[in-house]
C-alpha atoms as one frame of an Amber mdcrd trajectory, in Angstrom:
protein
  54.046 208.501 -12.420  52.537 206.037 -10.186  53.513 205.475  -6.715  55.124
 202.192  -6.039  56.670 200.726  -2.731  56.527 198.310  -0.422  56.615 198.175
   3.487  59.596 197.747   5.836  60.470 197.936   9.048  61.854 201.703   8.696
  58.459 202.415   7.520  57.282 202.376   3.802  60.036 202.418   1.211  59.019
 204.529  -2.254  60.777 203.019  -5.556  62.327 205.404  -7.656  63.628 203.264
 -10.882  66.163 204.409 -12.997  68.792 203.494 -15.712  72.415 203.469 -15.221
  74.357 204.923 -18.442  74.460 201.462 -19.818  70.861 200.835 -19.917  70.673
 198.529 -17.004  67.677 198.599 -14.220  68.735 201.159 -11.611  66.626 201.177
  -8.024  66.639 203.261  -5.340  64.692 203.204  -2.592  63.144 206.653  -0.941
  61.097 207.806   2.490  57.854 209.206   1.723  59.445 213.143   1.877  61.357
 211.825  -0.769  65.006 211.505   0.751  66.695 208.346   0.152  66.502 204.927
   2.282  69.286 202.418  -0.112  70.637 201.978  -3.520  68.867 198.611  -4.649
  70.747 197.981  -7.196  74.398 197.989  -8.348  75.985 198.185 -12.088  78.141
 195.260 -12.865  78.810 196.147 -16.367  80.790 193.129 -17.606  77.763 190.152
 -16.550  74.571 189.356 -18.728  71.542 190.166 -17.291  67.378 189.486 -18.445
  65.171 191.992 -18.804  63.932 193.242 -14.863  67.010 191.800 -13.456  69.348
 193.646 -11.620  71.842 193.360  -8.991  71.124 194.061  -4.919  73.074 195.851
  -3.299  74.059 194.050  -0.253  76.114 196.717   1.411  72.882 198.879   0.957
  70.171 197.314   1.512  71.573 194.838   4.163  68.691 195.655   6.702  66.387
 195.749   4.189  66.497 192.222   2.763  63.725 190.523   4.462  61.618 192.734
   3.604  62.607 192.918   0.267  61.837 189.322   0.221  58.666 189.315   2.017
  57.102 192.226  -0.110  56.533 189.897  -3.037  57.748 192.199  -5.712  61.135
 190.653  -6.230  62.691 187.448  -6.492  65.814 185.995  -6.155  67.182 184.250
  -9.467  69.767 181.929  -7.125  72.522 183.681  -9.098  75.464 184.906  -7.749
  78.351 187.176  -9.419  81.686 188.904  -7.290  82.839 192.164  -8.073  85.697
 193.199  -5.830  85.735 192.200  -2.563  81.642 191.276  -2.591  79.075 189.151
  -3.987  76.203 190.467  -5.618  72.685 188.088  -5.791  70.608 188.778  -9.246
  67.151 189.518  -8.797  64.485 190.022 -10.861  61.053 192.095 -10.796  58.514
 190.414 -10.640  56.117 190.949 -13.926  53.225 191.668 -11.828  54.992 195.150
 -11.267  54.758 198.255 -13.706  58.511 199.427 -13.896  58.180 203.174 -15.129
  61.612 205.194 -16.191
């Protein structure tokens, strides 16, 4: 497996990728000693996503999202879904980046 990441200000963040039981794009994000940083990603079940899209997790990776943003891996797709009491952004890998589960 290759090592992927991208830098933040708590240092460099490792990608693990996943799948949640449904077959949708699961992220987490992991220090280099391999304990974890965020939860990328959350499941809504019940809304449509593309291939490589998946949903942030805002109450994770609040302090994370510039850098997120400024790594050039991801990008936002401007759409917006609530679950519960939040709003989750969809966001998409960008194709430039091998996604290995």
């Amino acid at each position: 497996m290759t090592k992927f990441g991208f830098k933040t200000q708590y240092g460099w963040a490792n990608v693990r990728w996943g799948q949640y039981p449904n077959g949708r794009l699961a992220i987490q994000l992991m220090t280099d000693s391999f304990e974890p940083l965020a939860r990328m990603s959350v499941n809504l079940p019940d809304v449509e996503l593309a291939e490589r899209e998946f949903h942030l997790d805002i109450n994770q990776c609040h302090s994370f999202i510039k850098d997120i943003m400024d790594c050039g891996h991801f990008e936002s797709t401007g759409r917006i879904n609530p679950s519960g009491f939040n709003n989750y952004e969809v966001f998409k890998v960008k194709d430039h980046v091998t996604i290995e589960l």
